[in-house]
C-alpha positions in Angstrom: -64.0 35.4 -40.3 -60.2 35.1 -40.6 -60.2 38.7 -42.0 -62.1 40.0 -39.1 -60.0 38.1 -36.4 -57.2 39.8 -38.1 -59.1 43.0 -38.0 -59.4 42.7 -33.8 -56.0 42.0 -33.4 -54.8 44.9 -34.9 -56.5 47.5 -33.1 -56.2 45.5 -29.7 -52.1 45.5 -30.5 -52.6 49.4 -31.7 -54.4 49.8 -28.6 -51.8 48.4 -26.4 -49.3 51.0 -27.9 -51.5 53.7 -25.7 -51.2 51.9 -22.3 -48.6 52.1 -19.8 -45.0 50.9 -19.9 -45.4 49.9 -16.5 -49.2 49.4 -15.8 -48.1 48.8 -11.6 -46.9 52.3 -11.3 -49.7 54.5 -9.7 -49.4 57.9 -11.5 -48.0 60.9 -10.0 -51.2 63.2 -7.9 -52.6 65.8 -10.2 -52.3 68.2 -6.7 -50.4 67.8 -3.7 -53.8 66.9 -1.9 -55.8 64.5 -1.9 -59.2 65.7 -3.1 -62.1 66.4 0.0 -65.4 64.4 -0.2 -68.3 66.2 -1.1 -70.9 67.0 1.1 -73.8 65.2 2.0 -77.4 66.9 1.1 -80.8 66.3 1.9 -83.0 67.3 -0.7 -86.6 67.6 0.9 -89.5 67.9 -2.0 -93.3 68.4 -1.3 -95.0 66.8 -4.4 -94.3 68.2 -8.1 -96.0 70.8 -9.6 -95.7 74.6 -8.7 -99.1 74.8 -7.5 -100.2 71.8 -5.4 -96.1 70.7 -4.6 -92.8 71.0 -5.7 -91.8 73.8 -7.8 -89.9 71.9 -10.5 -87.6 74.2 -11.8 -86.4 75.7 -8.6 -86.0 71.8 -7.8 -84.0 71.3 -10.9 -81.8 74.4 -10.0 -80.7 73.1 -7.0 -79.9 70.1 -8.2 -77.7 71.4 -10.8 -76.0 73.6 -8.1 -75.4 71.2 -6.1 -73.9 68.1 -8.9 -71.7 71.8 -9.8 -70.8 71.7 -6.3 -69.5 68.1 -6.2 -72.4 67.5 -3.3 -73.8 63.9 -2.8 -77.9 64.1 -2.7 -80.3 62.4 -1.3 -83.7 63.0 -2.3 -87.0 62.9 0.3 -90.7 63.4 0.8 -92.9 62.6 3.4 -95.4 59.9 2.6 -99.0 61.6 3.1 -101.6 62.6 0.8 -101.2 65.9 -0.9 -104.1 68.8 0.6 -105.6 68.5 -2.8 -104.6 68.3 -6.5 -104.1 71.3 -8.7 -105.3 71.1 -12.5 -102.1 73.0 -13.8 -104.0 74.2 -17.2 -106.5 75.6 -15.2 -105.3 76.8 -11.8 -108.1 75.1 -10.4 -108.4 72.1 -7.7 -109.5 68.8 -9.1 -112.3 67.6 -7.0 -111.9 64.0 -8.1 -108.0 63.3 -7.6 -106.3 62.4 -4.9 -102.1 62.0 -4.8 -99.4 61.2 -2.8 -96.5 63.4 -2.0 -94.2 61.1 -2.1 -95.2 59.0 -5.5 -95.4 62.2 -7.1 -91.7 63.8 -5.2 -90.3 61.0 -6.9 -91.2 61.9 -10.6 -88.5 64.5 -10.2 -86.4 62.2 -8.0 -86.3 59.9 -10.8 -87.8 56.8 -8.9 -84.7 57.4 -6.2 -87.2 58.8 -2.9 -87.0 57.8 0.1 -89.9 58.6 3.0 -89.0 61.8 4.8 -89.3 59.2 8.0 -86.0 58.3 7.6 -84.2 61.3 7.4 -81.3 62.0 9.9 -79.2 65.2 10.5 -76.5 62.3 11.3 -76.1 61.3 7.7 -76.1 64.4 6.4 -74.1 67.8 6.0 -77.0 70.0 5.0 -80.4 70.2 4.1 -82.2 72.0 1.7 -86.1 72.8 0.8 -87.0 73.9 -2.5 -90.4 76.0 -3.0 -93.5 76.0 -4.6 -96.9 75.6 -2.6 -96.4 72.2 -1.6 -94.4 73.8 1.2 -97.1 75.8 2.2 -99.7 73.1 1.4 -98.1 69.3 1.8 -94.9 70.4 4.5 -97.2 72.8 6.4 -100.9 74.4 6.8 -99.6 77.9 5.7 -101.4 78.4 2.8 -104.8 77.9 4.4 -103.5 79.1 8.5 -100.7 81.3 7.9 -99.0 82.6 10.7 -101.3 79.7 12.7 -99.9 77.3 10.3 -98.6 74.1 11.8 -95.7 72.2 10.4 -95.6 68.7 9.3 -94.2 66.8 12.2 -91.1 65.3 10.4 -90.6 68.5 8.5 -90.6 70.0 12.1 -88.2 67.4 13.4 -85.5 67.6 10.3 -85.6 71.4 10.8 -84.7 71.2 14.4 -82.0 68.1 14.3 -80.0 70.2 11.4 -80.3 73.4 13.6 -79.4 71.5 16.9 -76.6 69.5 15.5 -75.4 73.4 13.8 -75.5 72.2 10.1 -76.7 73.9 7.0 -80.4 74.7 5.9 -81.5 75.9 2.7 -84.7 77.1 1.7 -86.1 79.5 -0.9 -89.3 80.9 -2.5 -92.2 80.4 0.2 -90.3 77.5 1.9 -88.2 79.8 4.4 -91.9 80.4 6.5 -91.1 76.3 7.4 -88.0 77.5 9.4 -89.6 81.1 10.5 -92.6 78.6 12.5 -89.8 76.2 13.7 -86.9 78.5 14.7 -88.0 81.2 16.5 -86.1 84.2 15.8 -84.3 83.1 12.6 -83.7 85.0 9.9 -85.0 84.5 6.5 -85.9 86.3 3.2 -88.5 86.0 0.6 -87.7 89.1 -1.3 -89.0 92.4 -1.3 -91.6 93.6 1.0 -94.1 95.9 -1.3 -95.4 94.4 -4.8 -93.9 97.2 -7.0 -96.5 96.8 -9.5 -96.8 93.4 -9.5 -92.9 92.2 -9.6 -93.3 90.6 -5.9 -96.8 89.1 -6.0 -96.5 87.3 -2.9 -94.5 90.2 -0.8 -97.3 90.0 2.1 -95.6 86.6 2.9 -92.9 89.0 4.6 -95.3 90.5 7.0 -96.3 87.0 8.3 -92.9 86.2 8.5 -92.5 88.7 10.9 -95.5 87.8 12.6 -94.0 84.1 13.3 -91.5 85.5 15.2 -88.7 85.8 12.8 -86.7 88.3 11.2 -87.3 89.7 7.5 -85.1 90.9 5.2 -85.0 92.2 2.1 -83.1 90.6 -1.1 -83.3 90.5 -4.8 -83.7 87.8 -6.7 -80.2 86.6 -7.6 -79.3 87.2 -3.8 -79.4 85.4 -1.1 -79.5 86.1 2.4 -77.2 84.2 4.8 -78.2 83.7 9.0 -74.7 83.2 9.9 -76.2 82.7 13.8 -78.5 80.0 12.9 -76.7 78.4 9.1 -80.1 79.3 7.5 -79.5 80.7 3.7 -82.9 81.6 2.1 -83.3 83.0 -1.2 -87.0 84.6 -3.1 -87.0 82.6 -6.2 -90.7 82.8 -8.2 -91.8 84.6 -5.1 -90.0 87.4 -7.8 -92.3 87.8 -11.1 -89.1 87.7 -13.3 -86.8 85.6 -15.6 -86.1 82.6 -15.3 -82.0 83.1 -15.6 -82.5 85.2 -12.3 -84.2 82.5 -10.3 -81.8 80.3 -11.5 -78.8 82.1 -9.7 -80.5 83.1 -6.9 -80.8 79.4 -6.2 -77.1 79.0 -7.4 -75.9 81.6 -4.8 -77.9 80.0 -1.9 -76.7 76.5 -2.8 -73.2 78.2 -2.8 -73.5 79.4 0.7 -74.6 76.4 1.9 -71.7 74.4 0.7 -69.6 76.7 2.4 -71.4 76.7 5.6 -70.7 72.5 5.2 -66.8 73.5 5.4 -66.4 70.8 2.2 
């Protein structure tokens, strides 16, 4: 014991060596500025699982983007059953499930969710959908009404209090139809507007898009477009049949322009 006391002391005196001659004197700023806070996000998920919610890498890429970006996130999902459950190995509904979209949000929020509810444009900088057809299924009736669709009423409500209050919206893959049925006249993209042999599976979406009143335009995949008017970045995503790098920074340059639209 006396050799390991010995031992302790040693390194604890080596140790002391490394610290400060005068521990009270604050050290000299790295800059001449003080460093700006980050800005505040709202991260809005639909469920997880490309094909009955979230898409979870496009979540995952924004997420990234934004901890890149020095951004403070807080993660929500409104707290309603999901319009049905997907079997992922199959592609086909599952007749006997039932989930909820905000349990299953939280899986990729990591247990930290809080009920869409409680969202407020006043705590926040920016807000930013991801895709995947829980937007068009859990946020809205799209994927069964399409340009009929109706929005979830909170989804509806955090669209318009971000717009009103002039902060940042982000939304990409099918998401940007939330804001084309909520602000009339915005302008959005979802990629390109023919298939080109399969490359833009879902390049109809653009036509109801127009249909909802709202502008179209056409981006590639690592682009996105930004409605300086209305602070409304949109970017296609998986709506583009391609690899994965791509989606990845297309997101990237959307979460970009958003942070730059926050002015932090």
């Amino acid at each position: 014991m006396a050799a390991v006391r010995a031992l302790v002391a040693s390194r604890l005196l080596s140790a002391s060596a490394f610290a400060p001659l005068h521990a009270s004197t604050p050290r000299a700023p790295l800059h001449s500025s003080a460093p700006r806070p980050g800005a505040r996000v709202a991260l809005v998920l639909s469920g997880c699982g490309v094909y009955d919610g979230t898409e979870l890498h496009e979540a995952s890429a924004v997420l990234v983007h934004l901890s890149r970006g020095g951004a403070e996130v807080q993660i929500f999902a409104p707290d309603i059953p999901q319009m049905h459950v997907v079997d992922h190995t199959k592609g086909q509904p599952s007749e006997s499930e039932t989930r909820n979209v905000l349990t299953e949000s939280a899986r990729i929020a990591r247990g930290k969710i809080t009920n869409l509810a409680r969202l407020s444009a006043a705590n926040h900088d920016a807000a930013i959908f991801p895709g995947g057809f829980g937007a068009a299924k859990n946020l809205s009736t799209f994927a069964v009404d399409g340009k009929d669709c109706k929005v979830h009423e909170d989804v509806e409500r955090v669209l318009k209090e971000f717009h009103k209050a002039g902060k940042p919206i982000g939304l990409c893959c099918i998401a940007p139809v939330l804001a084309a049925r909520v602000l009339h006249g915005v302008e959005v993209t979802v990629g390109h507007e023919q298939e080109e042999g399969g490359k833009w599976p879902y390049a109809g979406t653009a036509e109801a898009i127009k249909a909802l009143g709202a502008k179209h335009c056409v981006k590639g995949v690592t682009e996105a477009h930004v409605d300086q008017k209305n602070k409304v970045v949109t970017t296609p995503a998986f709506m583009c049949e391609t690899e994965l790098h791509h989606i990845h920074d297309g997101i990237g340059a959307m979460v970009k322009k958003v942070l730059e639209l926050c002015g932090k």
